[in-house]
Biopython code that builds the backbone (N, CA, C, O; Angstrom):
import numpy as np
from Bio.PDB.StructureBuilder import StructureBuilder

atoms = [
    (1, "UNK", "N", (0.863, -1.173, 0.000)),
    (1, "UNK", "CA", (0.000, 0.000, 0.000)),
    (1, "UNK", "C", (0.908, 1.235, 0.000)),
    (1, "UNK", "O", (1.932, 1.256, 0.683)),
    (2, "UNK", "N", (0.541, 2.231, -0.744)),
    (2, "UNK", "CA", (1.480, 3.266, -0.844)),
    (2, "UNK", "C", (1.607, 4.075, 0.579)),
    (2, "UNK", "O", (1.329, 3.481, 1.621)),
    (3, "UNK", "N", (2.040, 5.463, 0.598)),
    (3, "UNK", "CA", (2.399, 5.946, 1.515)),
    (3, "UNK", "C", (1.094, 6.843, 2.282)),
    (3, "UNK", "O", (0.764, 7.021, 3.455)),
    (4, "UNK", "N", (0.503, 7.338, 0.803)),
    (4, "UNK", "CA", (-0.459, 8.241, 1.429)),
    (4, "UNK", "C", (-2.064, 7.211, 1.950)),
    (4, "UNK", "O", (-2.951, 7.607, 2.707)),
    (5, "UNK", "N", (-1.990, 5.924, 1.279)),
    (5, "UNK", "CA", (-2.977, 5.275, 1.890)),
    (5, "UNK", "C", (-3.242, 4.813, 3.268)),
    (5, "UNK", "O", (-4.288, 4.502, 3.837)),
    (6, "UNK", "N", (-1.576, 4.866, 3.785)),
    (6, "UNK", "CA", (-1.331, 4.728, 5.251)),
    (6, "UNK", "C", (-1.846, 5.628, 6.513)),
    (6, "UNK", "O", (-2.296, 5.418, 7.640)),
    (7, "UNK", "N", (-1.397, 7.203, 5.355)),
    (7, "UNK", "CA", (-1.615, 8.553, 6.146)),
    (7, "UNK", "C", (-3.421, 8.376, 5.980)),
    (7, "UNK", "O", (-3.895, 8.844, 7.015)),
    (8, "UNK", "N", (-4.280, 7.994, 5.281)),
    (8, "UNK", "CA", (-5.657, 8.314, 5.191)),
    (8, "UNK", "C", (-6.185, 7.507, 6.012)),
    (8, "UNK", "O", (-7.135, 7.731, 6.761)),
    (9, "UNK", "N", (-5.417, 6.288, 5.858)),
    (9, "UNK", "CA", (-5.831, 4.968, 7.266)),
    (9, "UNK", "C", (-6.291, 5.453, 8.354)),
    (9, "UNK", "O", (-7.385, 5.575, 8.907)),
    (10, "UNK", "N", (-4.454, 5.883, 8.675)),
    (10, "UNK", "CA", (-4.229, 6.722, 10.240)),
    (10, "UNK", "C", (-4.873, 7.498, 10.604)),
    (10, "UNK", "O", (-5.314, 7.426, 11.751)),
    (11, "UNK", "N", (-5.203, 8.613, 9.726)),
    (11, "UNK", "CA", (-6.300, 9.518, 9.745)),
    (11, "UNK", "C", (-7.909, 9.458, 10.474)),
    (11, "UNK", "O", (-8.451, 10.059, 11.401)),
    (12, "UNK", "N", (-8.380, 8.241, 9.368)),
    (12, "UNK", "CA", (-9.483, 7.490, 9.829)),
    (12, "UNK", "C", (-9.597, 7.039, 10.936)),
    (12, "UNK", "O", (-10.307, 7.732, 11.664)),
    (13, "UNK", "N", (-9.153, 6.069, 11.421)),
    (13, "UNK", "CA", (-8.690, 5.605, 12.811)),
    (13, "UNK", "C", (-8.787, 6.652, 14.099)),
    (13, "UNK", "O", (-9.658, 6.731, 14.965)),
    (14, "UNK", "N", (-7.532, 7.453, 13.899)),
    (14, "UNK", "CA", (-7.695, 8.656, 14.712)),
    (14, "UNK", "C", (-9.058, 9.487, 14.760)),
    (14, "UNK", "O", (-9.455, 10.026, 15.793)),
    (15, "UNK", "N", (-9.460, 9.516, 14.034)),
    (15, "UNK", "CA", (-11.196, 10.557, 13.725)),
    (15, "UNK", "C", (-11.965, 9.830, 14.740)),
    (15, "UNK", "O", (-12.406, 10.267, 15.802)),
    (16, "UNK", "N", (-12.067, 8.515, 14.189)),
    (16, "UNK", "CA", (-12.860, 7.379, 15.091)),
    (16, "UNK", "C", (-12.575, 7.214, 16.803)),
    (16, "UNK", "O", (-13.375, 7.393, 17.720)),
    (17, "UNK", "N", (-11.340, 6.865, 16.852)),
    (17, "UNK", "CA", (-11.407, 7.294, 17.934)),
    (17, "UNK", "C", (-11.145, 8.503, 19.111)),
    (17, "UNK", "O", (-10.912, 8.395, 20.315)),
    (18, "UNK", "N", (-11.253, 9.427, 18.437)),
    (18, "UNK", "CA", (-10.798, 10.840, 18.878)),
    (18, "UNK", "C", (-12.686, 11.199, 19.135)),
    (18, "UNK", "O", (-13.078, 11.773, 20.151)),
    (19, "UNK", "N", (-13.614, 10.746, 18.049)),
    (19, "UNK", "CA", (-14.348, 11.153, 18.273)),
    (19, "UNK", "C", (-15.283, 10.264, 19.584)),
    (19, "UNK", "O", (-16.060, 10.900, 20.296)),
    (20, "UNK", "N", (-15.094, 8.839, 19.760)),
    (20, "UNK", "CA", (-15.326, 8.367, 20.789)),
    (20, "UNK", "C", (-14.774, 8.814, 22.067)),
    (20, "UNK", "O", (-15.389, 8.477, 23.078)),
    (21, "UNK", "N", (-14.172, 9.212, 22.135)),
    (21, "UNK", "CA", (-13.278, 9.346, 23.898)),
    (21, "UNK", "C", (-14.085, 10.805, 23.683)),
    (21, "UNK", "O", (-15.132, 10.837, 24.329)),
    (22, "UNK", "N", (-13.791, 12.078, 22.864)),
    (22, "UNK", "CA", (-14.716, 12.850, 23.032)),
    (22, "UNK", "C", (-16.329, 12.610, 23.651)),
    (22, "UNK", "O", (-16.810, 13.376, 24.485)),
    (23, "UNK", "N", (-16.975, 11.566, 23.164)),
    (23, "UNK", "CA", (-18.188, 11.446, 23.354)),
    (23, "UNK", "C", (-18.422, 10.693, 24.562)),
    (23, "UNK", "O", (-19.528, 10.654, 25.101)),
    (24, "UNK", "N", (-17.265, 10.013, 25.055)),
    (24, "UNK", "CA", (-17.261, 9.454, 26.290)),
    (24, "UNK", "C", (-17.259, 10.015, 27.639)),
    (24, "UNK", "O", (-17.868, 9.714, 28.665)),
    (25, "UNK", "N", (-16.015, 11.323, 27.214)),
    (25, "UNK", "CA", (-15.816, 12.179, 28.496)),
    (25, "UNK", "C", (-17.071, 12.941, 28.193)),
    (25, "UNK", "O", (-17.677, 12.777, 29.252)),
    (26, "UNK", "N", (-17.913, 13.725, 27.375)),
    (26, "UNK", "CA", (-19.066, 14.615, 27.687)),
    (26, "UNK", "C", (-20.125, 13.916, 27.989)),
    (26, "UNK", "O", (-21.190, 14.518, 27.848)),
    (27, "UNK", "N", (-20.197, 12.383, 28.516)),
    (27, "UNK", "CA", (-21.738, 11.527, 28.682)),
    (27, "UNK", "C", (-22.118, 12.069, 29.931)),
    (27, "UNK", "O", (-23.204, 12.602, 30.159)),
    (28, "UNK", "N", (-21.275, 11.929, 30.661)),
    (28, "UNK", "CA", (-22.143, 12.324, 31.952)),
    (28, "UNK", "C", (-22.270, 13.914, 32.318)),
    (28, "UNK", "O", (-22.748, 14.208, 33.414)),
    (29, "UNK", "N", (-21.829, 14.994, 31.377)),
    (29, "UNK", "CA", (-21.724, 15.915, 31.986)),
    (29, "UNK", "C", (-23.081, 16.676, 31.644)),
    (29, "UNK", "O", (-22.885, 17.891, 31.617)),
    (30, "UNK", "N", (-24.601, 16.266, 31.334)),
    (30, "UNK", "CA", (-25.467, 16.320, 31.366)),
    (30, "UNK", "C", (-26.387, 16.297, 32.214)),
    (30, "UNK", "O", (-27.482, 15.780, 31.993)),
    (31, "UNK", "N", (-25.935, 17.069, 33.708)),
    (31, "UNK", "CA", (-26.135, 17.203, 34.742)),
    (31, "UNK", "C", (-27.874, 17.557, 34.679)),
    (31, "UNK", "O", (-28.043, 17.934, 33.520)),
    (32, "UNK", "N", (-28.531, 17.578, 35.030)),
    (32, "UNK", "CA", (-29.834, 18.535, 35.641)),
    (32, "UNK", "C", (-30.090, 18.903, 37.444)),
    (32, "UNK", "O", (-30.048, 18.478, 38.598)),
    (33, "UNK", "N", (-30.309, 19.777, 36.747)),
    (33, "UNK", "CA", (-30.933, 20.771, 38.699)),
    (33, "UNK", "C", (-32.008, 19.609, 39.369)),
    (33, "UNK", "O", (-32.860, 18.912, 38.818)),
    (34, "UNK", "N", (-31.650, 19.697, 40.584)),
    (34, "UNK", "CA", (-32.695, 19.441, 40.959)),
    (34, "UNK", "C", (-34.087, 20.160, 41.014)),
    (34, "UNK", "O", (-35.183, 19.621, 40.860)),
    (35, "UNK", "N", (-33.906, 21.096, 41.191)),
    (35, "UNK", "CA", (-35.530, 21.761, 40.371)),
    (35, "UNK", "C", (-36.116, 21.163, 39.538)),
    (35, "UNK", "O", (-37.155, 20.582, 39.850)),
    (36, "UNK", "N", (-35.716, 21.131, 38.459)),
    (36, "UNK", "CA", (-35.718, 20.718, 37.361)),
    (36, "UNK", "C", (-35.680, 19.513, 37.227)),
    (36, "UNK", "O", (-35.723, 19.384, 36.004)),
    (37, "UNK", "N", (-35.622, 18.404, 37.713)),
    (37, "UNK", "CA", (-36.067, 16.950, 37.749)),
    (37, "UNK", "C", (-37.568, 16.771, 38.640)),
    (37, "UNK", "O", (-38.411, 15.902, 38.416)),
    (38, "UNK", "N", (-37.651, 17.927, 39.787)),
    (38, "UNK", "CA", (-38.780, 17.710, 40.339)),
    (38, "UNK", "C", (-40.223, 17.459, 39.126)),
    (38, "UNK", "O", (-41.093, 16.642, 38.824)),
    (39, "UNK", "N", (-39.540, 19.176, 38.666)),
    (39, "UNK", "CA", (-40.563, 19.092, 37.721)),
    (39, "UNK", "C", (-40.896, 18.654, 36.644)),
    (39, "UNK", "O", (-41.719, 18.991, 35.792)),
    (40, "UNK", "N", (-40.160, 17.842, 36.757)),
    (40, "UNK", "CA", (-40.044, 16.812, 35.455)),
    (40, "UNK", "C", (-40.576, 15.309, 35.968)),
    (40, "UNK", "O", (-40.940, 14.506, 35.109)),
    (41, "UNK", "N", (-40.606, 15.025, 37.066)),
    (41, "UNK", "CA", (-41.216, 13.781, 37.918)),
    (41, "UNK", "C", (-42.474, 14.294, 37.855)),
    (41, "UNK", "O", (-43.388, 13.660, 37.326)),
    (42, "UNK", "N", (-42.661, 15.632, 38.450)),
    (42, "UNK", "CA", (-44.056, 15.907, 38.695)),
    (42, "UNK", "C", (-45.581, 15.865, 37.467)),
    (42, "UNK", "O", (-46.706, 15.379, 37.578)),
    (43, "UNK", "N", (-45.061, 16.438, 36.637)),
    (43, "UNK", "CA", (-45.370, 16.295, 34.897)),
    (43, "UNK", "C", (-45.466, 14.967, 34.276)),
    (43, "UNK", "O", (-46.300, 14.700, 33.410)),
    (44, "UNK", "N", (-44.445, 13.994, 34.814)),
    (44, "UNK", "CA", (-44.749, 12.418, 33.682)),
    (44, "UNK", "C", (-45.423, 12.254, 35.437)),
    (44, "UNK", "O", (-46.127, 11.260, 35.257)),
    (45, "UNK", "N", (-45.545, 12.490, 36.409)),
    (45, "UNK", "CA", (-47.024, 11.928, 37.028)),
    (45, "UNK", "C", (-48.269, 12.511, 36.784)),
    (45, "UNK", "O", (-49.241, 11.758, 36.852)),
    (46, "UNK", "N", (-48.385, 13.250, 36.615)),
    (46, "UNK", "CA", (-49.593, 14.063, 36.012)),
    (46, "UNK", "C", (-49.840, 13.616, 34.969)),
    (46, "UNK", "O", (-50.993, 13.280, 34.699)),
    (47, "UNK", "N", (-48.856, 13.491, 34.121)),
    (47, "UNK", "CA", (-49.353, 13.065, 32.740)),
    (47, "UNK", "C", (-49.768, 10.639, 32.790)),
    (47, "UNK", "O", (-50.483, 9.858, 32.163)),
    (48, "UNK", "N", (-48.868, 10.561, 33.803)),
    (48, "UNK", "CA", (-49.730, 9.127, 34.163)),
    (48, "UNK", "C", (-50.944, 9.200, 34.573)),
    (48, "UNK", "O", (-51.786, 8.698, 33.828)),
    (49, "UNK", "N", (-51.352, 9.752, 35.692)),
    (49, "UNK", "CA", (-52.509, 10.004, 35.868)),
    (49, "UNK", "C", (-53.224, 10.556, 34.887)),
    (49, "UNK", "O", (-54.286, 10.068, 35.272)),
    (50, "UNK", "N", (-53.634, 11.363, 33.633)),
    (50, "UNK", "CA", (-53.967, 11.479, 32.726)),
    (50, "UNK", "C", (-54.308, 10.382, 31.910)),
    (50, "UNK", "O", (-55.447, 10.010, 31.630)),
    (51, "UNK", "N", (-53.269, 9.907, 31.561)),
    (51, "UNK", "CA", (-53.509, 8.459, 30.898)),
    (51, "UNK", "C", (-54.331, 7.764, 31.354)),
    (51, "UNK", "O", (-55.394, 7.389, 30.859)),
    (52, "UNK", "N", (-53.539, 7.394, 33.076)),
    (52, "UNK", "CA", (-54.590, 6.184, 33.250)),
    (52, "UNK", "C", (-56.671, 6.869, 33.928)),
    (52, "UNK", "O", (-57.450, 6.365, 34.737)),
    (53, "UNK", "N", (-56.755, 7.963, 33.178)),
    (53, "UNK", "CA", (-57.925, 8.316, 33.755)),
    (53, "UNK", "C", (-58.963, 8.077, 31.945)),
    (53, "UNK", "O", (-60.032, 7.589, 31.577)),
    (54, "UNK", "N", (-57.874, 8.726, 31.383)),
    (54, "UNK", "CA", (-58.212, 8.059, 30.155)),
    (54, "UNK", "C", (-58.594, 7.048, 29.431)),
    (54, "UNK", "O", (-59.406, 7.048, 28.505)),
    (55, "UNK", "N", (-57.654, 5.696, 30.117)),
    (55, "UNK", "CA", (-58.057, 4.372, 29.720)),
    (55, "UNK", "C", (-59.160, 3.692, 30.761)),
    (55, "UNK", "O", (-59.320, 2.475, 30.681)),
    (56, "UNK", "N", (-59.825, 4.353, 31.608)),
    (56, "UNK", "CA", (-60.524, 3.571, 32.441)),
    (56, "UNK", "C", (-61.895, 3.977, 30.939)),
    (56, "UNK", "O", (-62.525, 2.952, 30.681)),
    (57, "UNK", "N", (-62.280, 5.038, 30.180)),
    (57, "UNK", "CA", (-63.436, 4.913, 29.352)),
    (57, "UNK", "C", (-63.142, 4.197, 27.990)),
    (57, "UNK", "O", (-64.048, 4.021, 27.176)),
]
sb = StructureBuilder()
sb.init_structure("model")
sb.init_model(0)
sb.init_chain("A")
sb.init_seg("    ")
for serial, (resi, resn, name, xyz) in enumerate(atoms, 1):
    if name == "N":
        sb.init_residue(resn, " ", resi, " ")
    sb.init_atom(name, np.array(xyz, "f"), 0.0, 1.0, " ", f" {name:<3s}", serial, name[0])
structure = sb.get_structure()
């Protein structure tokens, strides 16, 4: 294989995993407030209760 097919390899490779470890270290940094989960519990219960008031007709 010539020289520059090596460099496009390497290239590739590196992209791939440059872009994984990127995506690895930002997974968890998707923090939320606690505020902001309350009301987000509070809403998919409301919205259960909705539902299930719905499926009783």
């Amino acid at each position: 294989m010539p020289v520059i097919g090596w460099v496009f390899l390497l290239a590739a490779v590196t992209l791939i995993v440059g872009g994984l470890v990127i995506l690895r270290n930002s997974a968890n940094s998707g923090h939320i407030p606690k505020d902001k989960m309350d009301k987000i519990r509070k809403r998919k219960a409301e919205l259960e209760a909705q539902e299930k008031a719905d499926d009783q007709w």
